[in-house]
C-alpha positions in Angstrom: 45.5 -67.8 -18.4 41.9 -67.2 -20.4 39.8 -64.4 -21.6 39.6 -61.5 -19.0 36.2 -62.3 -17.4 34.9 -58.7 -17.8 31.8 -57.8 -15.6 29.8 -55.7 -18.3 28.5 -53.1 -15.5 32.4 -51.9 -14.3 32.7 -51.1 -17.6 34.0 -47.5 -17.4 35.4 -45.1 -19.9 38.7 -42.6 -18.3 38.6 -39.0 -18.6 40.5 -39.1 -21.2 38.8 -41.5 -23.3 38.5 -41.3 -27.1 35.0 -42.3 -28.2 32.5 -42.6 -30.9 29.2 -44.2 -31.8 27.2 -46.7 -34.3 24.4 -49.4 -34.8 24.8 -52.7 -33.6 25.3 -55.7 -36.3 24.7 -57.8 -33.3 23.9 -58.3 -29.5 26.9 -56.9 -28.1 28.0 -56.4 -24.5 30.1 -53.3 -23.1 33.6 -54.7 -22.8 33.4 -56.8 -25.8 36.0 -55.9 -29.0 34.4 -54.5 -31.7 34.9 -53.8 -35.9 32.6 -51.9 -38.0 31.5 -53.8 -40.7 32.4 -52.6 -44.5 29.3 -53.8 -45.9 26.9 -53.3 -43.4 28.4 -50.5 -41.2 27.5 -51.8 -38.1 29.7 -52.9 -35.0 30.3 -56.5 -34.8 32.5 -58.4 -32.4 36.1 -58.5 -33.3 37.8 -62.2 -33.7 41.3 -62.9 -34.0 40.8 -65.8 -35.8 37.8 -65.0 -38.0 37.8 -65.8 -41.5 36.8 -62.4 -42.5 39.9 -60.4 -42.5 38.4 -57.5 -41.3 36.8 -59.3 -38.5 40.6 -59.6 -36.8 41.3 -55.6 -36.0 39.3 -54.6 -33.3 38.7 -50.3 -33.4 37.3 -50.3 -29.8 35.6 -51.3 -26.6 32.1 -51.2 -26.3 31.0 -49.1 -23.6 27.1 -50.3 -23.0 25.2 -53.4 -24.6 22.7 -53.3 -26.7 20.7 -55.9 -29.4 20.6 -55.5 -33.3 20.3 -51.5 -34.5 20.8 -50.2 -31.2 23.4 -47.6 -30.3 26.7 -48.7 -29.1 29.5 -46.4 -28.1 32.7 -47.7 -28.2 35.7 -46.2 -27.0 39.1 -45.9 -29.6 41.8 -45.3 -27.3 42.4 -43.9 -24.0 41.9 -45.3 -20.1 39.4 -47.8 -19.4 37.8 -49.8 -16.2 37.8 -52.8 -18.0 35.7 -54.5 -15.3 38.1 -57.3 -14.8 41.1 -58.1 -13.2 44.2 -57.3 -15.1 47.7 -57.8 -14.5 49.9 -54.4 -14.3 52.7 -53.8 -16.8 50.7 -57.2 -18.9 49.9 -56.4 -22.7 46.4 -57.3 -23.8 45.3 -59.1 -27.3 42.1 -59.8 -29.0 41.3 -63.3 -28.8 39.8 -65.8 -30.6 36.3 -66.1 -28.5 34.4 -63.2 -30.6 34.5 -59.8 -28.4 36.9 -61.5 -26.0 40.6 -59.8 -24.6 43.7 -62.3 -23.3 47.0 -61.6 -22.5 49.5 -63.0 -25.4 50.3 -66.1 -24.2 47.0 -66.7 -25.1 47.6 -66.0 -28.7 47.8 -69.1 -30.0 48.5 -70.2 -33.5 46.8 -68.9 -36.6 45.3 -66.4 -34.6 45.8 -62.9 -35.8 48.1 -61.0 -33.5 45.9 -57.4 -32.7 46.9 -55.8 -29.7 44.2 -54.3 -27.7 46.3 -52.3 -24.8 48.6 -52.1 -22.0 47.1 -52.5 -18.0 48.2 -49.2 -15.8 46.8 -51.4 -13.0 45.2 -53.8 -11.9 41.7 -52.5 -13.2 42.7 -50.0 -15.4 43.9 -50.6 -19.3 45.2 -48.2 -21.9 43.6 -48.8 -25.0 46.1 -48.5 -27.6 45.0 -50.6 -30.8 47.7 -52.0 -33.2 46.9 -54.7 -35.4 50.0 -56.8 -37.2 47.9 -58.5 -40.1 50.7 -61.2 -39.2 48.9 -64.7 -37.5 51.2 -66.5 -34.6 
């Protein structure tokens, strides 16, 4: 398997979604894995592999896109139409492609293990964020 190949427009936040809100540090797409950035305090896109370690724990899912200093929201935990097709019962990581989601055997090694949530079905995931600070 890959990346999920999210469709930026199905990108839908459940009812009982957990959100909140800050400037983009970057052209960002909804769907994409975000972190907010220490120095800058902007949302970035999330890598599991980055060399900054606080690039590799993703806090949430961008909901819309939007270009440098625009308003993302982003959603923390919760349900989410993830605009792609997921497996049901499959646990989702961040990946090393910066924003990106793949299941774990997609994890591969030195990549820094952060899981992004568990799919209800086939188009829904629950968010539930848990980063290791362990690489595979």
């Amino acid at each position: 398997m890959a990346d999920l190949s999210i469709t930026a427009t199905l990108v839908v936040a459940g009812a009982n979604a957990v959100t909140d809100q800050a400037s983009a540090g970057e052209v960002i797409a909804a769907g994409k894995q975000v972190y907010l950035s220490s120095t800058t305090k902007k949302l970035m896109l999330a890598d599991s592999n980055s060399a900054t370690p606080e690039a590799r724990k993703a806090i949430g899912t961008a909901l819309n896109g939007g270009a440098l200093d625009q308003p993302i929201k982003y959603q923390k935990a919760g349900d989410i139409t993830i605009g792609a097709t997921l497996t049901p019962g499959v646990a989702y990581y961040l990946s090393d492609t910066p924003g990106g989601i793949c299941p774990f055997a997609d994890v591969g090694t030195g990549e820094y293990v952060g899981l992004i949530g568990l799919a209800k079905s086939a188009t829904v995931l629950s968010l539930n964020y848990q980063f290791t600070g362990v690489s595979n």
